[in-house]
N, C-alpha and C positions, 0 to 999 in steps of 0.2 A: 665121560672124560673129555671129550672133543670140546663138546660146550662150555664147561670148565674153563678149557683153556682159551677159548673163546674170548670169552667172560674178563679173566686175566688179562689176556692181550689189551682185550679195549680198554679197560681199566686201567694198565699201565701208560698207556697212549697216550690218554686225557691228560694220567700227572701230569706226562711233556709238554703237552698242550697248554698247561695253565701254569706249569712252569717260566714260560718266556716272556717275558718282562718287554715295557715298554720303557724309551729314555724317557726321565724325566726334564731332560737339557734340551729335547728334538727341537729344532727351527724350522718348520716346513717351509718358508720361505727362502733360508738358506738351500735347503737339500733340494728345492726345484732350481736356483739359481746353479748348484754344478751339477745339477743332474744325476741325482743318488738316488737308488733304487731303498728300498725299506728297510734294508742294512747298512748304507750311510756309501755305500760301494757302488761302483763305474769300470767302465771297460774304457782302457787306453793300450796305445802301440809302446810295447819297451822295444827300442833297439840297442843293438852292441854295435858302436864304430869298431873297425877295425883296418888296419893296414891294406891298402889297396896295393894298385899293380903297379901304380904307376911311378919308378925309381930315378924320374925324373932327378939329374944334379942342376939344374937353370934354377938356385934359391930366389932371384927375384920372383919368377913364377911360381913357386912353393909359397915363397912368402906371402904372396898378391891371395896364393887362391887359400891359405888360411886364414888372414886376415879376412877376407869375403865369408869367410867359415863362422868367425867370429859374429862377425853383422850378422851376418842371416838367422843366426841364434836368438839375436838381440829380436830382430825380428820377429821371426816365429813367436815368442814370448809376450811379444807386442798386440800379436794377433791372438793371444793366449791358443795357440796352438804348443805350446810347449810349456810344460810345466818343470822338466829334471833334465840339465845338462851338465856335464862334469865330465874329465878327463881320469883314465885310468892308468896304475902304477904299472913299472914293468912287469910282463906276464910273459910264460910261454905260448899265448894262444895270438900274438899278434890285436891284441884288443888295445883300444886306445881310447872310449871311450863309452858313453850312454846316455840317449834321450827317453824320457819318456813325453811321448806324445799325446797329445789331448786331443784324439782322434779316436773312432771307434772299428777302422776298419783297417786292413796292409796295405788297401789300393789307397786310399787315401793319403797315408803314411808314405808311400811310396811316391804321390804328386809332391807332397810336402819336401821329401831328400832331395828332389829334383831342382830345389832354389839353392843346395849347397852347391859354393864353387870346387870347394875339396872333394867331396863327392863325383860332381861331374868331369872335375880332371881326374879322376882315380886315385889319388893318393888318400881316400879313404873308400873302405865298402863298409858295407852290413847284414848284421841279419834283424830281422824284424820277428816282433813276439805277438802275440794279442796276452794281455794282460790285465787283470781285474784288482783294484785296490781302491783306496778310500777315497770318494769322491771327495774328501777336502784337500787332497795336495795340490792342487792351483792356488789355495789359501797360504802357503808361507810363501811364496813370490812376495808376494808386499813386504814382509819383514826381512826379506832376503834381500830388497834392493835398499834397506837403510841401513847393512851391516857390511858391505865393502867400501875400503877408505881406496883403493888404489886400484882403477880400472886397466882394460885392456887396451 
């Protein structure tokens, strides 16, 4: 009976095995360009902005160090160090926003927060994720910067 099932097991196995399908669309020259592993997938930093300490009322210096917030976005992007940045609607958790970072490590993500001005006044924190998704989302940047009419 042991054998039997033995027998079964591996048997079932194989179907799995020859089950899985390769793409017929694969570009291996793309998928080495962003760095995707045999399932089209990469490791990046998600982070959640969130309200910081600092209840600063000087709005020019608010103003100055989000504005610097803005650039430095622009930046990172430039250096395709960032691929998702967006602001979040009101919440009860104090969040106000989220990058995902085209970094593979928190210390590294962590040198990267260190060029925001908002950040290093405090009037934003974070927390930082390790997070694994589709190594093409650096690929709509491009179509992302030829569909806003009205910058910041």
């Amino acid at each position: 009976m042991k054998y039997f099932l033995t027998i079964i097991a591996i048997f079932c196995f194989s179907i799995l095995l020859s089950a899985q399908s390769t793409n017929p669309n694969y570009d291996s020259k793309l998928a080495e360009k962003l760095g995707a592993d045999d399932y089209g997938m990469k490791s990046y930093v998600f982070v959640i902005l969130k309200t910081g300490t600092n209840d600063s009322s000087d709005k020019a210096y608010k103003d100055s160090c989000f504005t610097g917030h803005l650039k430095n976005i622009t930046s990172l992007v430039n250096a395709n160090k960032l691929v998702i940045a967006g602001p979040m609607g009101k919440n009860d958790k104090s969040y106000r926003g989220i990058f995902i970072l085209n970094v593979t490590n928190l210390e590294e993500a962590k040198e990267l927060l260190k060029t925001d001005p908002a950040i290093n006044a405090k009037f934003l924190d974070y927390e930082l994720y390790s997070w694994y998704g589709s190594a093409a989302l650096p690929e709509y940047l491009e179509a992302s910067d030829k569909i806003w009419k009205i910058g910041f």
